[in-house]
C-alpha positions as CSV (number, residue, x, y, z in Angstrom):
1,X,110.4,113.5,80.8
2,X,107.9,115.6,82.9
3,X,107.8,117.6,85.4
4,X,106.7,114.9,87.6
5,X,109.0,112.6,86.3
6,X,111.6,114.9,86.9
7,X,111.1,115.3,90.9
8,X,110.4,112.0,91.6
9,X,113.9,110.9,90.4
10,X,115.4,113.8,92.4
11,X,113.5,112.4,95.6
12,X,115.1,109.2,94.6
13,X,118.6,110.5,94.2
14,X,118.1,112.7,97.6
15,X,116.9,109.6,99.4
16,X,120.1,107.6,98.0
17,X,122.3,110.5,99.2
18,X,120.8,111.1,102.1
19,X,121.1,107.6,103.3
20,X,124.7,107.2,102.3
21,X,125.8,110.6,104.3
22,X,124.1,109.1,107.4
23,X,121.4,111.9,107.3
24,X,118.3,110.4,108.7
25,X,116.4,113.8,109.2
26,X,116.9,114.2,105.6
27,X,115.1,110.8,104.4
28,X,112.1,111.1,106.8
29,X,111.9,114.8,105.4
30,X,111.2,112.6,102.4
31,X,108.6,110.6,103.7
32,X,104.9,111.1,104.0
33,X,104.0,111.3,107.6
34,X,101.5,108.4,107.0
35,X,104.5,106.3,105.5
36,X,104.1,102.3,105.3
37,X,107.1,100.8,105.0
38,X,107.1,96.5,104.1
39,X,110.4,94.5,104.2
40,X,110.9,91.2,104.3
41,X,110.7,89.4,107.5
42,X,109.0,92.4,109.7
43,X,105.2,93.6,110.1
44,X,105.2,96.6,108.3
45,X,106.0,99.9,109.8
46,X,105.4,103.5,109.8
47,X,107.6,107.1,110.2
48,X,108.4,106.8,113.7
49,X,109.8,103.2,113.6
50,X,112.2,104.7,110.6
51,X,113.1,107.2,112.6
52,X,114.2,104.7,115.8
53,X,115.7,102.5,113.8
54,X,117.3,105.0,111.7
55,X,118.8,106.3,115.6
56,X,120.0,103.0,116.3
57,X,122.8,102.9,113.9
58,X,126.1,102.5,115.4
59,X,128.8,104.3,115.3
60,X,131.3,103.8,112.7
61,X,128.5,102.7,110.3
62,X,128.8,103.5,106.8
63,X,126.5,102.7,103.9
64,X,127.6,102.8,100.1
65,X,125.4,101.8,97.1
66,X,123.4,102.4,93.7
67,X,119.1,102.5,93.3
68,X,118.6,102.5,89.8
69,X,114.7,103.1,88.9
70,X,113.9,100.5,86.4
71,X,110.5,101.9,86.1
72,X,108.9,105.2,86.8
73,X,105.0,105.9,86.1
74,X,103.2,109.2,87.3
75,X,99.0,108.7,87.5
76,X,97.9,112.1,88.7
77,X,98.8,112.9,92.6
78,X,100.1,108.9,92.9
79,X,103.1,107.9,91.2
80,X,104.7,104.3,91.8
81,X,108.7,103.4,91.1
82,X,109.9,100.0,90.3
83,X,113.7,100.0,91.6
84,X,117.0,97.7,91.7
85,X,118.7,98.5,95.1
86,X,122.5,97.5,95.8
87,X,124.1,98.7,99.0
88,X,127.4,97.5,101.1
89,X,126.9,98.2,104.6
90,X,130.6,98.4,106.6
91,X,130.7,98.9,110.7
92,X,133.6,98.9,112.8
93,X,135.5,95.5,113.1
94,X,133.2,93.7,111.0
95,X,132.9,92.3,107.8
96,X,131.0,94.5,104.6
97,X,127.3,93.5,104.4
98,X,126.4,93.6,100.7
99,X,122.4,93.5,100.3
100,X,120.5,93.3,96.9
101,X,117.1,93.6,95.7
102,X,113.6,95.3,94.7
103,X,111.5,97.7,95.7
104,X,108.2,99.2,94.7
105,X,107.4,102.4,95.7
106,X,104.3,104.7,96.0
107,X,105.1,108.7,96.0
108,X,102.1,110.9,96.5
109,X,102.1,114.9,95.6
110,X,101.0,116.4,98.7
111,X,98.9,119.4,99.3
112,X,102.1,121.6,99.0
113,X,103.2,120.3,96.0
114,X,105.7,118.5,96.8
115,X,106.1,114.9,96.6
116,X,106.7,112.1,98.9
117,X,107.5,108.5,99.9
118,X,103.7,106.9,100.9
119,X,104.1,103.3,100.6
120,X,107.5,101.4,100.2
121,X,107.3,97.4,100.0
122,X,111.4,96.8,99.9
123,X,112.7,93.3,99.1
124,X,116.1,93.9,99.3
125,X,117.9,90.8,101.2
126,X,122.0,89.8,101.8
127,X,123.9,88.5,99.2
């Protein structure tokens, strides 16, 4: 595994975490600030749309899951993930949401090195 390799699963892992300790300011530190984000049954969406929604979820909300990359290829500065998401959402008084699916992901190594979520087409849909 490269280098490469190496961070983009950690950016994976960091985003799964991230989302299931309810720490939005970590994810969008994850996110290129040019971010397109596609999901099924929305236009698609950028960084500052994450980052409302992301401050519209209730109180009492908690998220649980597994993203397993299925597929992980690195071509120079652009790198692209094919993943299986599964995640149970729970808020007060109501019954768990379980939602399933795909994504494909585009990272990009910025000019700092690092890299980041670019493009996210997410088909991940209730159970």
């Amino acid at each position: 595994m490269t280098d490469d390799e190496t961070q983009i699963r950690a950016l994976v892992q960091t985003w799964m975490d991230a989302t299931i300790a309810g720490d939005a300011a970590a994810v969008l530190a994850l996110m290129a600030d040019d971010v397109v984000f596609t999901v099924v049954g929305s236009e698609p969406f950028g960084k500052e749309t994450f980052a409302t929604l992301s401050q519209g979820n209730p109180t009492g909300m908690s998220i649980d899951g597994t993203n397993e990359i299925i597929e992980l290829k690195v071509l120079g500065d652009w790198a692209f993930t094919r993943n299986k998401i599964s995640l149970v959402v729970r808020t007060d008084g109501n019954p768990p949401m379980s939602r399933s699916g795909y994504t494909l992901t585009l990272f990009r190594k910025d000019a700092d090195g690092k890299w980041r979520l670019a493009r996210d087409a997410n088909i991940v849909t209730a159970d």
